[in-house]
Structure formats: C-alpha cells, structure tokens
N, C-alpha and C positions, 0 to 999 in steps of 0.2 A: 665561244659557245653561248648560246644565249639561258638562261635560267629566268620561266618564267612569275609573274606575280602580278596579281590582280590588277586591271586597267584603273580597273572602276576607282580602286582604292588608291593606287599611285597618282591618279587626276586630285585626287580628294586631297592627299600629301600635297602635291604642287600649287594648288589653289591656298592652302594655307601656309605654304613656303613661300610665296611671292606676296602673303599680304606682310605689312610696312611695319607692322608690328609680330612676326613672327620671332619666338624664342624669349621675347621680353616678359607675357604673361601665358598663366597655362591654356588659355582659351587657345593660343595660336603656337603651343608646339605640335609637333605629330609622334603619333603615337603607333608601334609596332608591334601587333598581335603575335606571340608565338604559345608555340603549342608542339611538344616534342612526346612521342610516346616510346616505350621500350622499360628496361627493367628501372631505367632512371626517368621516369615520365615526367611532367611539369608543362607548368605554363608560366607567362610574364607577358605583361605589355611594358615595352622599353619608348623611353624617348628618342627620336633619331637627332642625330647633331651630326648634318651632314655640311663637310667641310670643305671648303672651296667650290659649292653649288653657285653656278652661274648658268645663264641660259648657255645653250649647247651642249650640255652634261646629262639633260635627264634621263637620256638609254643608259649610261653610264653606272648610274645612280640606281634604275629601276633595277639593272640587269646585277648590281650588288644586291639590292633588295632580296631581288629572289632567289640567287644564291643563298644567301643569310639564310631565311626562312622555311627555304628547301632544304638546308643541311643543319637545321639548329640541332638537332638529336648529333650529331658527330659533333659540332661544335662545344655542345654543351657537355660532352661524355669526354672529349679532350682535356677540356679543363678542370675535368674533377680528378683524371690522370695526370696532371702537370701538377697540381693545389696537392696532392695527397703526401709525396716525400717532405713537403714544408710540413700539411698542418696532421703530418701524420706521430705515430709514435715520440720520436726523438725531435718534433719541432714545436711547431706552435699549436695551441690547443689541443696538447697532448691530455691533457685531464680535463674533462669539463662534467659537467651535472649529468651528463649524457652516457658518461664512460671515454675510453681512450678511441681517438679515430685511428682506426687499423684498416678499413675497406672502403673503396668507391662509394659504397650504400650506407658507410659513416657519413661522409664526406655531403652527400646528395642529403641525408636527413640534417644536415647542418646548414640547409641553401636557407636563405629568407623567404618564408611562404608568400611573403606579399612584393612582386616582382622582385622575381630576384635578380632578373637582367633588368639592371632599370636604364640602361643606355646603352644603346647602340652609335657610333661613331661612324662614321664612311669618309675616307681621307680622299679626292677625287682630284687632289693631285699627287696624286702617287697609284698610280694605275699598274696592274700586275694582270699582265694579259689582258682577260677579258672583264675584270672587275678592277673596283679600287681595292686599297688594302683598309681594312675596317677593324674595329675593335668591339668590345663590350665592355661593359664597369658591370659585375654583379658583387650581390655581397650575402655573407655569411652572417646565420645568427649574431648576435652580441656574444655571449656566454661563449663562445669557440673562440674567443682570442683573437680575431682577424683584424684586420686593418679595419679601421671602426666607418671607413669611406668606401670598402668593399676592394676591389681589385679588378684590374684592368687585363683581358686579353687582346694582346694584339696577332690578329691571322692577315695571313695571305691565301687565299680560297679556304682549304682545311687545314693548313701544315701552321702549328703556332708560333709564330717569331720571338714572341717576347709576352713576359708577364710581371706587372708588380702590381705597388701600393695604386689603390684608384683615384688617390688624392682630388689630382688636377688634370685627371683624365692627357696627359702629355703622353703615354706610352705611344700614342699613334705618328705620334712624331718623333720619338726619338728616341724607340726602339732599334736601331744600327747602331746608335751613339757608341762613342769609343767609351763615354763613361759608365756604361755600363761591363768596361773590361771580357767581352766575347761573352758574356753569359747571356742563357738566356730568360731569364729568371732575378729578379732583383734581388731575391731573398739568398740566392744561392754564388757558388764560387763561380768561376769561370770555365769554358767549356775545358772538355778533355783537349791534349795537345793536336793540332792537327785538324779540327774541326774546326770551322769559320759562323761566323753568323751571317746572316744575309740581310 
C-alpha cells in the first residue's frame, strides 16, 4: 500500500540527507512535523534518523514517512496505552506534584510540551511489508519519574513490538532479542505462556 506525504518536503529531506555533513550539525538534520488531533491532541517536530538510507530506498523511506504521519494519532494513543500499567498507580511516577497517574489524560498531561517525539527512527533494513519497522524516543515531564532520556517505541505499521528506556535509542534493533526474555516491554515480566514476540 502506498501512504502518502508531501513530495515537496521529502525532496527537501533528501537534499539534506545526501549533503556530506548531514546529522553532524543541526543545520543538516531533518526535521518531521506532526500534528495529531482527538481527545489526546499535540504536536512535535521529531528528528528523523533514518537507518540504512542508501540510494535506492527513498520510496521505502517516503512511504514509512507517510505512514508515520498519517497515523501519528494511533501511534501516539498506543503508547500512552502501553506507558500507563508502568507509570500508572503501582509503578513509576505514581505520586508526582500533579497527583497519582490513574488515566490516558494523566499520562498525555505528563508528555513534554516541547517536542515530545523528539525522534523518529526508520530501520530500512528490516522492512515489514510495505514500510520499514520504525520507532520514536519521546519523553515525559521530569517530575513523573520517567527515564530522564525519554522512552523508545518500537512499531511495525501500528501494532507495537516492543518498548523501553530511550537511552541509546537501540530498541529498533533489538527489540526480538532473546534478552529481552519474550516481553514486550523492558519494564515488565515476560509475556503470558504461549504468546511469542515477533
């Protein structure tokens, strides 16, 4: 399926991908506008760190783009559902200045106003169908307890594979790892019996 996103702007992305100094200073990273509306609205410009970009990839690439951008409202409502059993009640940042996080609309007033996706990832060799398999690092206020680096999702279109600390941004690689013991969630046990990770 193709998902699309702006010509103009992905010419603009590749002209700055390909010059010799891209990702070294911030003049020459790219930069990905989103903007998701619904009862958890927000926006963020994320930096893209797209992985194994070589010529012959760039439909590859675009065509993750606009998946990403087209579904950032599910992507982003995913992971306030996957973050809430950790940093809810009985986990992390159960008590903060804010009161206890108990709902989604805790959770979402605890995003960092100022990009909260600050990175967007695209793994372009690890291709899942019709896109790569991509991630994000967003992060949570300070005061909520969160990993002070933010937190990484890793998807496969919309279904999420795996999540943790955003450290070193590495979930995109090695979310199957066995060391992660079948979970899918760094914070948490392993899965129920009988379920696999993919």
């Amino acid at each position: 399926m193709i998902y699309p996103y702006d010509e103009a702007a992905f010419q603009k992305h590749l002209a700055i991908m390909r010059h010799e100094k891209y990702e070294q200073f911030e003049k020459y990273r790219v930069r990905i506008k989103l903007k998701w509306d619904g009862p958890y609205s927000g926006r963020s410009k994320a930096i893209l760190c797209a992985i194994g970009f070589q010529e012959g990839r760039e439909e590859l690439l675009k065509n993750t783009l606009g998946f990403v951008t087209g579904h950032i409202r599910t992507l982003y409502e995913t992971s306030l559902e996957a973050m809430l059993p950790v940093f809810g009640p009985a986990g992390v940042g159960s008590e903060t200045e804010h009161g206890v996080v108990k709902t989604l609309a805790d959770l979402h007033k605890a995003r960092s106003e100022q990009d909260f996706i600050r990175t967007i990832q695209i793994n372009l060799n690890d291709v899942k169908d019709d896109i790569a398999v991509f991630s994000f690092i967003s992060q949570l206020e300070y005061e909520y307890e969160a990993p002070e680096d933010g937190c990484e999702f890793v998807f496969d279109h919309d279904r999420l594979l795996f999540w943790g600390d955003g450290n070193t941004g590495d979930h995109i690689f090695d979310y199957a790892d066995k060391f992660w013991n079948g979970s899918r969630c760094e914070f948490t046990g392993p899965l129920p019996a009988g379920e696999e990770p993919t």
